[in-house]
C-alpha positions, 0 to 999 in steps of 0.5 A: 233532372235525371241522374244515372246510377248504378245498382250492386246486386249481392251474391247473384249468379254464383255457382249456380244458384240464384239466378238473374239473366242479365237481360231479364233484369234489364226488361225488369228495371224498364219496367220500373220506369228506368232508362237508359238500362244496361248491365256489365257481366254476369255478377250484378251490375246494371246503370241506369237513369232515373228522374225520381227517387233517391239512393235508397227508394230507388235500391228498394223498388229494385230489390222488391221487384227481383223478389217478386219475379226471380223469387228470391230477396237480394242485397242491392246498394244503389249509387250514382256517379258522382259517389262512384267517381269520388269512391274511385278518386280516393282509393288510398291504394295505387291503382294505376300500379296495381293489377286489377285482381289485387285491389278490391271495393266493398261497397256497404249499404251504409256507413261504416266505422273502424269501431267495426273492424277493430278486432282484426289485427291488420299487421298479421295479414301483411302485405295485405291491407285494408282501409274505410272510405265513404260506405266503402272498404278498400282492400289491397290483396297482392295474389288476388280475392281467392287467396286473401286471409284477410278477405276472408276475416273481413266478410264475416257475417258478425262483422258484416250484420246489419249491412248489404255488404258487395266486393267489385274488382277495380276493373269493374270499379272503373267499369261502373264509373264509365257506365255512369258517366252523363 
């Protein structure tokens, strides 16, 4: 049975450095066997389908491999569809209210507990807000990514150790879910 995923690749493509042609990553995941490749935008989303493998083999063989040909290690968190429906569905936020620029998803590479983030105080950074889902983290930020405070306090490396730790807008949340769509 084949099942259709998406890879996040972390921190690619951004101000200049770290390199990865979109369609130089599409030839290297056919090259892994992969079917159905296609990418979406210059920032690290590539759909997929595959018979063999689950989430994390799958993420490994591809982050081994974009190692080996870019030479450079990057984060990679595979998903599938239903995950990123079910990601979707449960935005505690309303997204068909909001504009695409305030609400973002931090997809982790595992889960993830509110253990974690207790030290930062949610009621100083109002209207700003954040909560946890499945491997998830939603963030409301009304004047966008850029001008978050509470962004910033969220994408701590000691907050975020141990985890591959990627942000996507809603619009390509959305966008990651139509690519995986059977």
């Amino acid at each position: 049975m084949t099942t259709t995923y998406a890879a996040l690749l972390r921190g690619i493509n951004v101000g200049g450095s770290r390199k990865v042609p979109m369609a130089e990553l599409r030839t290297l995941l056919e090259g892994l066997g992969l079917a159905d490749v296609r990418t979406h935008l210059q920032s690290g989303q590539a759909a997929f389908s595959s018979a063999h493998g689950d989430e994390d083999s799958l993420a490994a063989e591809v982050t081994a491999a974009i190692e080996k040909h870019f030479g450079f290690a990057v984060g990679v968190i595979v998903r599938d569809h239903a995950y990123l429906k079910a990601v979707a569905d449960a935005c505690p936020f309303p997204a068909a209210e909001l504009e695409a620029k305030q609400l973002h998803i931090t997809y982790f590479s595992t889960p993830v507990d509110a253990e974690r983030y207790a030290g930062i105080d949610q009621a100083a950074h109002l209207p700003e807000e954040f909560r946890l889902g499945d491997r998830v983290l939603y963030l409301y930020a009304p004047e966008g990514l850029g001008r978050s405070k509470l962004a910033e306090q969220l994408s701590r490396p000691r907050l975020n150790k141990g985890l591959i730790a990627t942000t996507r807008n809603w619009n390509t949340v959305v966008k990651l879910v139509e690519m995986t769509r059977a």
